[in-house]
N, C-alpha and C positions, 0 to 999 in steps of 0.2 A: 687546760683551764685551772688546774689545779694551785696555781700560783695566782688567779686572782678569786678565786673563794675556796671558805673552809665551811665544813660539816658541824651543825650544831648539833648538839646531840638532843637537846630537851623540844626541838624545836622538830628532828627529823629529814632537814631537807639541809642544802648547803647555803649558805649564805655569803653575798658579797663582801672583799678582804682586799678590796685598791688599794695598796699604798701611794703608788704615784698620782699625781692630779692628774683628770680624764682627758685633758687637754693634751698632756704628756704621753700619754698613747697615740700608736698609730690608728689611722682611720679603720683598719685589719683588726686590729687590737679591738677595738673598740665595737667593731661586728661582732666579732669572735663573742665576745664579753656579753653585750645583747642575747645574741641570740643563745646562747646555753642559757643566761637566765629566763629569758622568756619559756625555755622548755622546762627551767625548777621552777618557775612561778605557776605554769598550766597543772603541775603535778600537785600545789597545793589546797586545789579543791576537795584533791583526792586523801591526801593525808588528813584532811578537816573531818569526811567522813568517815574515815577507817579511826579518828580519834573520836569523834561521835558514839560509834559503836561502842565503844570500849566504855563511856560515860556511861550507855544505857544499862550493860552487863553491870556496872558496880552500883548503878540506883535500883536496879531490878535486885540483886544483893541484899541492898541498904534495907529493901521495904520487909525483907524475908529474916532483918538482922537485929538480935535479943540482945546480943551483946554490946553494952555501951561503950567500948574500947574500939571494939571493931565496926560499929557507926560511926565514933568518929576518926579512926582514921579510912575507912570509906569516901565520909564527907571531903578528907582532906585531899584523897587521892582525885576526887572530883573537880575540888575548885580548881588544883592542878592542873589538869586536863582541860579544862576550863580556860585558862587562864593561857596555855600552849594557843589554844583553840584561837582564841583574842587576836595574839601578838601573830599567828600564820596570817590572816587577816589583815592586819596591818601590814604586813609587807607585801601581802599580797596586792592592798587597794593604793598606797605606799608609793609601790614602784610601777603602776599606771602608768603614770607624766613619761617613763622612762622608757616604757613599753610602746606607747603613742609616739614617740619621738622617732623611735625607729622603722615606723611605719610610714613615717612621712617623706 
């Protein structure tokens, strides 16, 4: 499967990388491709919590932290994570339609 996704790194998980149109796979192709995503997309609840965690560590941090340099880049490493947090999400809710299809 390696050849139809690559691994983002900010994001943690692999993401889809089709060059060909989906039409132009085989109906095999086209399982194959499903079903791996469907097991990185199960995984992304999990990577949302284990990025959770890591927010709370750097706000529990933030609240113990005198230093204004190091609150704000706290703050920043937050929205960050944050913002990781968002777009897992989006592809997670995203690629639904895609998920349902192969269901049916």
């Amino acid at each position: 499967m390696k050849e139809y996704f690559v691994f983002d790194e900010r994001l943690g998980i692999q993401l889809p990388s089709i060059e060909l149109e989906w039409d132009e796979l085989s109906d095999e192709s086209q399982e194959s491709i499903l079903l791996y995503w469907e097991n990185i997309r199960g995984a992304i609840p999990d990577r949302i919590i284990h990025l959770e965690k890591i927010i709370n560590q750097k706000q529990a941090q933030l609240n113990d932290e005198a230093d204004f340099q190091l609150s704000c880049q706290l703050n920043s490493e937050i929205a960050e994570l944050a913002s990781t947090i968002n777009e897992l999400w989006l592809w997670f809710r995203l690629n639904q339609n895609i998920t349902d299809k192969m269901h049916q």
